[in-house]
Backbone atoms as SQL, in Angstrom:
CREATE TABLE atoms (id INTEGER PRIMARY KEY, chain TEXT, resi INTEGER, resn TEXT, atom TEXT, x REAL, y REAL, z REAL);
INSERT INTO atoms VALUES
  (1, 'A', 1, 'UNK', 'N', 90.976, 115.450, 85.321),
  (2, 'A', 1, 'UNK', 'CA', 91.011, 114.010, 85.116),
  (3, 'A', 1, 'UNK', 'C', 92.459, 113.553, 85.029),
  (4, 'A', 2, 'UNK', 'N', 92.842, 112.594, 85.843),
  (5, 'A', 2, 'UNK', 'CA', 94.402, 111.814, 85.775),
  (6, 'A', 2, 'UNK', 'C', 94.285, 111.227, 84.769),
  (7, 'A', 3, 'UNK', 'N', 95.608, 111.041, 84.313),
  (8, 'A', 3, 'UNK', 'CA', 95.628, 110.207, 83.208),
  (9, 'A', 3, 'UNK', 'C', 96.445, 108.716, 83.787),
  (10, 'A', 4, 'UNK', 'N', 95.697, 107.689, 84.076),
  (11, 'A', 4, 'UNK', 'CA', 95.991, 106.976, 84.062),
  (12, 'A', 4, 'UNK', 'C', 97.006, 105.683, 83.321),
  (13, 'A', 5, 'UNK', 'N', 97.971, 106.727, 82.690),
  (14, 'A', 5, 'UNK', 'CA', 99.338, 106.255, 82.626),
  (15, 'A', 5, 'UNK', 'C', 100.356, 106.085, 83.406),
  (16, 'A', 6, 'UNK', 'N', 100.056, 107.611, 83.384),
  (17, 'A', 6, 'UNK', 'CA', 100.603, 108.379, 84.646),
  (18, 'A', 6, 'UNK', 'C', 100.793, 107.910, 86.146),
  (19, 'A', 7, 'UNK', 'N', 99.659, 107.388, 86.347),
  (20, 'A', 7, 'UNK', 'CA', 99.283, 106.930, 87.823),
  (21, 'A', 7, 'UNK', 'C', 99.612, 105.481, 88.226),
  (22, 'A', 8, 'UNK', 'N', 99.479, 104.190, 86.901),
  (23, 'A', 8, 'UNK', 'CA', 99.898, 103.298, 87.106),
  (24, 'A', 8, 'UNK', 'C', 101.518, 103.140, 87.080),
  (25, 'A', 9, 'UNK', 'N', 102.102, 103.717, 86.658),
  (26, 'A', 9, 'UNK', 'CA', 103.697, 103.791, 86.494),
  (27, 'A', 9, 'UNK', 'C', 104.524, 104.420, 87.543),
  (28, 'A', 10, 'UNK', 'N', 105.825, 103.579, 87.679),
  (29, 'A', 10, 'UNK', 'CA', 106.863, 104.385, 88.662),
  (30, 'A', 10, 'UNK', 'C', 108.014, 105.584, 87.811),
  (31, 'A', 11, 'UNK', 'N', 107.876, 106.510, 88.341),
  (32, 'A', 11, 'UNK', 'CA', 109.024, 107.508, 87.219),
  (33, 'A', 11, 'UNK', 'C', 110.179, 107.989, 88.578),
  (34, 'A', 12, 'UNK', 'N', 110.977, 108.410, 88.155),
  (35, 'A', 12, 'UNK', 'CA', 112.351, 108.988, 88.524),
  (36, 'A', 12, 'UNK', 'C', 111.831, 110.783, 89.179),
  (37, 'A', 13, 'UNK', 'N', 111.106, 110.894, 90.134),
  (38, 'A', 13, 'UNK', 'CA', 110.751, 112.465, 90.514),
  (39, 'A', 13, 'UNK', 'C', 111.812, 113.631, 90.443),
  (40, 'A', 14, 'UNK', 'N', 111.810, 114.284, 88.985),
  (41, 'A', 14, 'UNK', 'CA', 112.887, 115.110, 89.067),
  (42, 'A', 14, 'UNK', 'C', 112.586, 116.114, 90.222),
  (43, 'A', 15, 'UNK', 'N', 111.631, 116.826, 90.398),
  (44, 'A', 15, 'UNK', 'CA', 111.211, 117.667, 91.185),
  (45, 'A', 15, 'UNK', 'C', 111.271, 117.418, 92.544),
  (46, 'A', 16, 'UNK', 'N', 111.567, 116.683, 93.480),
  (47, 'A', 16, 'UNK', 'CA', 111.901, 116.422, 94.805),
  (48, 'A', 16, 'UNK', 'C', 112.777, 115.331, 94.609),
  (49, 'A', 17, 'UNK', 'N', 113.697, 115.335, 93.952),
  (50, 'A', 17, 'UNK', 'CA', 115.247, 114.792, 93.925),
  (51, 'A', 17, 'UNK', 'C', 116.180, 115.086, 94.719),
  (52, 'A', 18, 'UNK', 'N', 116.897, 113.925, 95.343),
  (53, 'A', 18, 'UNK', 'CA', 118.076, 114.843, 96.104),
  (54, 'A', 18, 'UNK', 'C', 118.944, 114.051, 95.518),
  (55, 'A', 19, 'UNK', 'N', 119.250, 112.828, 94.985),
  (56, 'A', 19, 'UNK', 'CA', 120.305, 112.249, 94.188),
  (57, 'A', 19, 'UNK', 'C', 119.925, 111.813, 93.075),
  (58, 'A', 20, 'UNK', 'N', 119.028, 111.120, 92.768),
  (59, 'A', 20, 'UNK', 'CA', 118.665, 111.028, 91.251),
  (60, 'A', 20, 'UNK', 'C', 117.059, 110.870, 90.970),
  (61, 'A', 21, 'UNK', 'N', 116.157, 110.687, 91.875),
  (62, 'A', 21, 'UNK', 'CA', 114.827, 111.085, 92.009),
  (63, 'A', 21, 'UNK', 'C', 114.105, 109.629, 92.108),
  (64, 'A', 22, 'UNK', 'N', 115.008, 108.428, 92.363),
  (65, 'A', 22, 'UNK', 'CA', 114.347, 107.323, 92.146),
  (66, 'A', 22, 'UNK', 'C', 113.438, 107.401, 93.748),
  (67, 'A', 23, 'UNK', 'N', 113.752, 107.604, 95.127),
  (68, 'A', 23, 'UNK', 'CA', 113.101, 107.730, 95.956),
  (69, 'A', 23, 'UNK', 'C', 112.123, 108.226, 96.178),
  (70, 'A', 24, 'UNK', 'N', 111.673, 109.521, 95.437),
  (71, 'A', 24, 'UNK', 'CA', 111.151, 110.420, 95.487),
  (72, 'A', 24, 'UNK', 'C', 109.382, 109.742, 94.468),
  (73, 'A', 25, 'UNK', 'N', 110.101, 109.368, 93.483),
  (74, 'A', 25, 'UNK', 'CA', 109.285, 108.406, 92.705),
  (75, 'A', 25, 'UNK', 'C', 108.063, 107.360, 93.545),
  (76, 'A', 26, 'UNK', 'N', 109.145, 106.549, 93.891),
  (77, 'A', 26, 'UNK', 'CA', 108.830, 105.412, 94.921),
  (78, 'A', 26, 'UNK', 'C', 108.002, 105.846, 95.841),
  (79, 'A', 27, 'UNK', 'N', 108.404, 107.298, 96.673),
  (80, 'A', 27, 'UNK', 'CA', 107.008, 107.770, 97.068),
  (81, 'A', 27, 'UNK', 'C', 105.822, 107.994, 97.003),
  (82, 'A', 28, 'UNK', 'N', 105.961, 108.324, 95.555),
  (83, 'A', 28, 'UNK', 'CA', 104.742, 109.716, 94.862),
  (84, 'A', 28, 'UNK', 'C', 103.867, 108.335, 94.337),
  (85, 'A', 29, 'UNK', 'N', 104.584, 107.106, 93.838),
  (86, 'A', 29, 'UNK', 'CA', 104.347, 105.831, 93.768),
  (87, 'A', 29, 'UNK', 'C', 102.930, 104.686, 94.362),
  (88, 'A', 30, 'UNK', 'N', 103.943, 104.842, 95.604),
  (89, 'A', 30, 'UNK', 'CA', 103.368, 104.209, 96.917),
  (90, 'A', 30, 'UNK', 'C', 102.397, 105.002, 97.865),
  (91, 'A', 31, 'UNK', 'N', 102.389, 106.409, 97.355),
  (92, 'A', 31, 'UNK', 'CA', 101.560, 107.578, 98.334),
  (93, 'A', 31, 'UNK', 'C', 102.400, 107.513, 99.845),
  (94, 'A', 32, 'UNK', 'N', 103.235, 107.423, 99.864),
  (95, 'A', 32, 'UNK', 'CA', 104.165, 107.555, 101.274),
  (96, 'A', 32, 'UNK', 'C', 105.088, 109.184, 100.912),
  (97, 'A', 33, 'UNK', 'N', 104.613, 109.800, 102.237),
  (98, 'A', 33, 'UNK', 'CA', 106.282, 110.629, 102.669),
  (99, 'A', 33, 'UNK', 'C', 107.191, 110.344, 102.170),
  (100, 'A', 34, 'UNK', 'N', 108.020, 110.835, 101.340),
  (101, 'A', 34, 'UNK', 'CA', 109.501, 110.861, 100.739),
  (102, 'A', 34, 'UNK', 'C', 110.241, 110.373, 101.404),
  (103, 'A', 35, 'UNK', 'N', 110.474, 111.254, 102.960),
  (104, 'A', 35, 'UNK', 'CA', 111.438, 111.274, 104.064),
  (105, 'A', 35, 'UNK', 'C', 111.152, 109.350, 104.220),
  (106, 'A', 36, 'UNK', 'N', 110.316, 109.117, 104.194),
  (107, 'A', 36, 'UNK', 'CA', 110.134, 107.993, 104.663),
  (108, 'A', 36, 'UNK', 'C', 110.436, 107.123, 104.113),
  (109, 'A', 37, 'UNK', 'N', 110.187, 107.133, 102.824),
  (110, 'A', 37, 'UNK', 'CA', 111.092, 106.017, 101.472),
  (111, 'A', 37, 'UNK', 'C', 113.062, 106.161, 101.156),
  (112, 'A', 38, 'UNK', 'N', 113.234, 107.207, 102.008),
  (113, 'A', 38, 'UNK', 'CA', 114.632, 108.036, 101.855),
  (114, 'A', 38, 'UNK', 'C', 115.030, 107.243, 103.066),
  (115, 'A', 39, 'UNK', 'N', 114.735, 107.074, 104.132),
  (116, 'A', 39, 'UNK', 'CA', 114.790, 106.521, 105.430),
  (117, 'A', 39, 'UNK', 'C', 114.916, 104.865, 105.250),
  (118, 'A', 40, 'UNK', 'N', 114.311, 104.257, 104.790),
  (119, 'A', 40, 'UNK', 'CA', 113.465, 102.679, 104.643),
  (120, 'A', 40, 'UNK', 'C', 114.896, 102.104, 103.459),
  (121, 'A', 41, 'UNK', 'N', 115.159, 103.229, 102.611),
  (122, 'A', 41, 'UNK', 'CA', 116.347, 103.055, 101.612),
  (123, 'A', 41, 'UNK', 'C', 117.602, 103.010, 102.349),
  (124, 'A', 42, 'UNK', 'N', 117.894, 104.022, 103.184),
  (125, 'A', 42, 'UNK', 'CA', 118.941, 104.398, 103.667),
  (126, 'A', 42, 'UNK', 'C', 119.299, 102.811, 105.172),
  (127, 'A', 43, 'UNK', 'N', 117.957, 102.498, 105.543),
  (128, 'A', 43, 'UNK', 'CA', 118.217, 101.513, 106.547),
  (129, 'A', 43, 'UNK', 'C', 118.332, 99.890, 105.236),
  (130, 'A', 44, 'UNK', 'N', 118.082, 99.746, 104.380),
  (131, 'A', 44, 'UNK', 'CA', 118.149, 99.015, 103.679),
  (132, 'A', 44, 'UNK', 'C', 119.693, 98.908, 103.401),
  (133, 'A', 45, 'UNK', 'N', 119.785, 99.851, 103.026),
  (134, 'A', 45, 'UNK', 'CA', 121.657, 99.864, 102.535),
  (135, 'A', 45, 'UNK', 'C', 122.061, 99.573, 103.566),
  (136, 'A', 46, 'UNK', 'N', 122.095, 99.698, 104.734),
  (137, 'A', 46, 'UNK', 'CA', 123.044, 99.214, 106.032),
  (138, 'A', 46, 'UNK', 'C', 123.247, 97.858, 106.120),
  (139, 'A', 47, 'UNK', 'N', 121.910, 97.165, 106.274),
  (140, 'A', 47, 'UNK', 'CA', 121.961, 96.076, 106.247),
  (141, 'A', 47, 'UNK', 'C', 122.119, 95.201, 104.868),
  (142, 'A', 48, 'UNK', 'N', 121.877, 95.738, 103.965),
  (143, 'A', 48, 'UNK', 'CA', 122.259, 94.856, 102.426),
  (144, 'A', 48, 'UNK', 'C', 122.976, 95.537, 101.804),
  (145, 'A', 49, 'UNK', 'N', 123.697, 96.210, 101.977),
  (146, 'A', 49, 'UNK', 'CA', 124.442, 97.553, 101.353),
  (147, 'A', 49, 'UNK', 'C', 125.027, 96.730, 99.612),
  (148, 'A', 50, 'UNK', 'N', 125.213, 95.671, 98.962),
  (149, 'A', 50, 'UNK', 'CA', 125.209, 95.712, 97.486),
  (150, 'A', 50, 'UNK', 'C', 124.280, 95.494, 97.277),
  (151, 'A', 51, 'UNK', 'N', 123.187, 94.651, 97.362),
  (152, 'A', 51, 'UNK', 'CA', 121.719, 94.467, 96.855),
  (153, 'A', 51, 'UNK', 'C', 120.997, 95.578, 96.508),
  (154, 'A', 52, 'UNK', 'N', 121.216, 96.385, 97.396),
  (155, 'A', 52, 'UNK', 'CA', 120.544, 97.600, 97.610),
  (156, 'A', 52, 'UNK', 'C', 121.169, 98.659, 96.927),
  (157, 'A', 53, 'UNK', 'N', 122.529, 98.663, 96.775),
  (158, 'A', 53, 'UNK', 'CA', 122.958, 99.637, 95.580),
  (159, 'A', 53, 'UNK', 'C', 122.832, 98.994, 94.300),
  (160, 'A', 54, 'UNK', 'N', 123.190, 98.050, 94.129),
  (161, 'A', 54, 'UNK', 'CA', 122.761, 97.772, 92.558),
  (162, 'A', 54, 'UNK', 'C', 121.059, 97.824, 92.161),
  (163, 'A', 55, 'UNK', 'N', 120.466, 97.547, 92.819),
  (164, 'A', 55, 'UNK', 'CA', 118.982, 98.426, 92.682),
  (165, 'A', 55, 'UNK', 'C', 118.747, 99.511, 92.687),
  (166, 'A', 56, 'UNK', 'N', 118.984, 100.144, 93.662),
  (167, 'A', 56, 'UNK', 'CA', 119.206, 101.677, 93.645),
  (168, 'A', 56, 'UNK', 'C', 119.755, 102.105, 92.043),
  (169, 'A', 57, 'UNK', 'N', 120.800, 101.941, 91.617),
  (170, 'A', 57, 'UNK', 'CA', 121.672, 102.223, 90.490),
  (171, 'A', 57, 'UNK', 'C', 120.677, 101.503, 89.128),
  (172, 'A', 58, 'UNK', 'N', 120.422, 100.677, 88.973),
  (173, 'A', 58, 'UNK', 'CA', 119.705, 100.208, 88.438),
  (174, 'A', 58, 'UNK', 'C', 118.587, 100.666, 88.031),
  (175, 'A', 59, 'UNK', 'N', 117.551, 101.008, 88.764),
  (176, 'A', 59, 'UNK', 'CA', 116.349, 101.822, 89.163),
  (177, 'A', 59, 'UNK', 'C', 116.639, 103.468, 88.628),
  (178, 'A', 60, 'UNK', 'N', 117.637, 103.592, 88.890),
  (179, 'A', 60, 'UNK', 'CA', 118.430, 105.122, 88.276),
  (180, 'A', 60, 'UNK', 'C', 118.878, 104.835, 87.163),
  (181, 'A', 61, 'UNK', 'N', 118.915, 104.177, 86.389),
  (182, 'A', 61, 'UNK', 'CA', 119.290, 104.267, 84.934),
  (183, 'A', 61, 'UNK', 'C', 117.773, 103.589, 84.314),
  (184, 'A', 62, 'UNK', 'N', 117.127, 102.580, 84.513),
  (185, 'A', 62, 'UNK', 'CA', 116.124, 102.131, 84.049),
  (186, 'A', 62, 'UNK', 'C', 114.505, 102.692, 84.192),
  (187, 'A', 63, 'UNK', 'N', 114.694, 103.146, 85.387),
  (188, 'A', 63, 'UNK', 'CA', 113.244, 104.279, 85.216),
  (189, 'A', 63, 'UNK', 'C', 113.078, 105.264, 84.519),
  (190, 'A', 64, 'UNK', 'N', 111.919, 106.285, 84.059),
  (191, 'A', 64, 'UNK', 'CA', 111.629, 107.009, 83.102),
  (192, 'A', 64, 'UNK', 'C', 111.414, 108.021, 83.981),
  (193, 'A', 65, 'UNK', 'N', 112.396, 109.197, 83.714),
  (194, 'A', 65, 'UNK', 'CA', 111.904, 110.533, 84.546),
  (195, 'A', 65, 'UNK', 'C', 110.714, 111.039, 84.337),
  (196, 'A', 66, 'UNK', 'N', 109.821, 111.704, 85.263),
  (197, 'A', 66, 'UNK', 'CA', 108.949, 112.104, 85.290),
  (198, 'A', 66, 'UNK', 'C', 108.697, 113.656, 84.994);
């Protein structure tokens, strides 16, 4: 049985982290491929590159690791 804390919430994925686990989260999140939220982030920053880091950064200090 899930515990539906768990499931409604976004956490910080220490376990498939490659910089601070907020992507990885956002995946496990949304039920999407990692690569794919890592991708969607990475084309985000190109085109908004501060919006998108101060969220990013943000999101990395304010989420709850998992």
């Amino acid at each position: 049985m899930k515990n539906y804390y768990d499931v409604n919430r976004i956490y910080k994925d220490s376990m498939r982290k490659k910089l601070s686990g907020v992507c990885a989260g956002c995946a496990r999140y949304f039920g999407m491929e990692t690569w794919v939220v890592r991708l969607i982030t990475i084309m985000a920053f190109m085109l908004l590159p501060v919006p998108v880091a101060i969220a990013y950064v943000m999101a990395a200090i304010l989420l709850p690791t998992r």
